[in-house]
N, C-alpha and C positions, 0 to 999 in steps of 0.2 A: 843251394848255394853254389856258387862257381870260384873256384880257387883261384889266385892272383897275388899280385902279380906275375906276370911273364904268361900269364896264361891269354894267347893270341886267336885274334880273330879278323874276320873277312875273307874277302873271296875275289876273285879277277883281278882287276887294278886295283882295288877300294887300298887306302893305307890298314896294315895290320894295326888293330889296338890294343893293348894291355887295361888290364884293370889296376884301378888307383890305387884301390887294397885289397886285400885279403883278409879274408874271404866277402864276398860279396853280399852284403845283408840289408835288401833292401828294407827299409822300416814306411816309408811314405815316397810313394809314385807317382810317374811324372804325369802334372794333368795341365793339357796345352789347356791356354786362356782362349776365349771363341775370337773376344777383340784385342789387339794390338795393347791396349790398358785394360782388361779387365781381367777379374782375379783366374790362379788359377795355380799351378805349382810349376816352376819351369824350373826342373831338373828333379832328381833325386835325391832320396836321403839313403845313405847309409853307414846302418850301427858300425862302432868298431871304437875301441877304448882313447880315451884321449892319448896324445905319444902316436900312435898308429902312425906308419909312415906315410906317405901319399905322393904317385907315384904319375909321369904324366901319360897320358891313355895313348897319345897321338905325340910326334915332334913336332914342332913349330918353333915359335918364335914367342918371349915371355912379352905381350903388351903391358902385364898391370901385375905389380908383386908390390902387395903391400896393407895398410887399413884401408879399410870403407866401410864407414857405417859404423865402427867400434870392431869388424870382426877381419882376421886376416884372409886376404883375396891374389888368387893368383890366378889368372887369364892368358890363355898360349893360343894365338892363331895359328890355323892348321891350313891345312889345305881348301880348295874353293870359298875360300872366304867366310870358315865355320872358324868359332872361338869354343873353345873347351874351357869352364869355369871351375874349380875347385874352392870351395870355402866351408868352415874358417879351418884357417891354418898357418902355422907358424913359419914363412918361406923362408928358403935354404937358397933359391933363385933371386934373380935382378932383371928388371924389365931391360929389350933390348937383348938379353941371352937367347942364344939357340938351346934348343931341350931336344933330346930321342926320347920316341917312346919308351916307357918304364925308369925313365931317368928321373930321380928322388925330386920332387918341387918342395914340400916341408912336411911337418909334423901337425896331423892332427888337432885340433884343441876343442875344448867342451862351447857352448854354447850358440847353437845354430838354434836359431826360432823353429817355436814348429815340430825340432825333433823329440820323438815319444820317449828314449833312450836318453843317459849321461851324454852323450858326444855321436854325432852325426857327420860325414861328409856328405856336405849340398853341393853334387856334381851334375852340370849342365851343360849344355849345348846350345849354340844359335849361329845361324848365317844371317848375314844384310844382305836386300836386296833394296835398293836405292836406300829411300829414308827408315823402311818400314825391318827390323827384327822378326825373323822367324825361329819360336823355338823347336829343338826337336827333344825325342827321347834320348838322353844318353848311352843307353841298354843297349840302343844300335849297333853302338859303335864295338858292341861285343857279343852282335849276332842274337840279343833279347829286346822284349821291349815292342813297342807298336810302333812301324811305320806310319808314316801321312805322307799323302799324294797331295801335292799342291796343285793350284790351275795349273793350267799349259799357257802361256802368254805369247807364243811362237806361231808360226805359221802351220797350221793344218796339214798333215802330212797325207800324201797321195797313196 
């Protein structure tokens, strides 16, 4: 387990990220979908009692604090045009707000699909590129976790 929040990560430029809770208990793992709709887990669950505070990984900017689906969703765009997801949770945020990393979004609450435990936070990651969502590992963003190398779409470097 890796302690959190406040507990920082990255390297060079990358933005440092904090963890959403404490401690970090992942219970079911991110497993990228092969196609763009087909099944597959995009993002993480992790245990941690309902109340739990939840915390945001990255600053941005809140796009979406609110329901969806029946479950409470808060969404912060971050930098390069990645969106950090949190859900369900009870938001303390307003779309349209600036957020710092580690800066409180809400309060945990019980009932995320899927999770094996009382109460889960389903924390996720994805950039667009044109129409199409890529997800990534969230773990990343705290130095765990499996990278993916996407194509190269660029010019062939000499």
């Amino acid at each position: 387990m890796l302690a959190g929040p406040g507990v920082q990560a990255g390297a060079g430029h990358a933005p440092r990220a904090v963890a959403p809770i404490a401690p970090i208990a992942v219970v079911r793992p991110f497993t990228p979908p092969v196609t763009a709709y087909g099944p597959g887990h995009r993002g993480v669950d992790l245990a941690a009692p309902a109340g739990t505070p939840v915390h945001a990984a990255l600053g941005g900017t809140v796009v979406f604090a609110g329901d969806l689906a029946g479950r409470g969703v808060v969404s912060v765009a971050v930098t390069g045009g990645r969106h950090v997801t949190y859900e369900p949770l009870e938001a303390v945020v307003r779309a349209g707000e600036a957020v710092q990393a580690g800066q409180l979004l809400g309060y945990l609450t019980a009932g995320h699909p899927g999770c094996p435990v009382a109460a889960c936070l389903h924390w996720g990651l994805f950039f667009t590129t044109g129409d199409d969502r890529v997800y990534l590992d969230p773990l990343t963003l705290l130095g765990q976790g499996v990278v993916r190398l996407l194509p190269w779409q660029g010019e062939p470097v000499a």
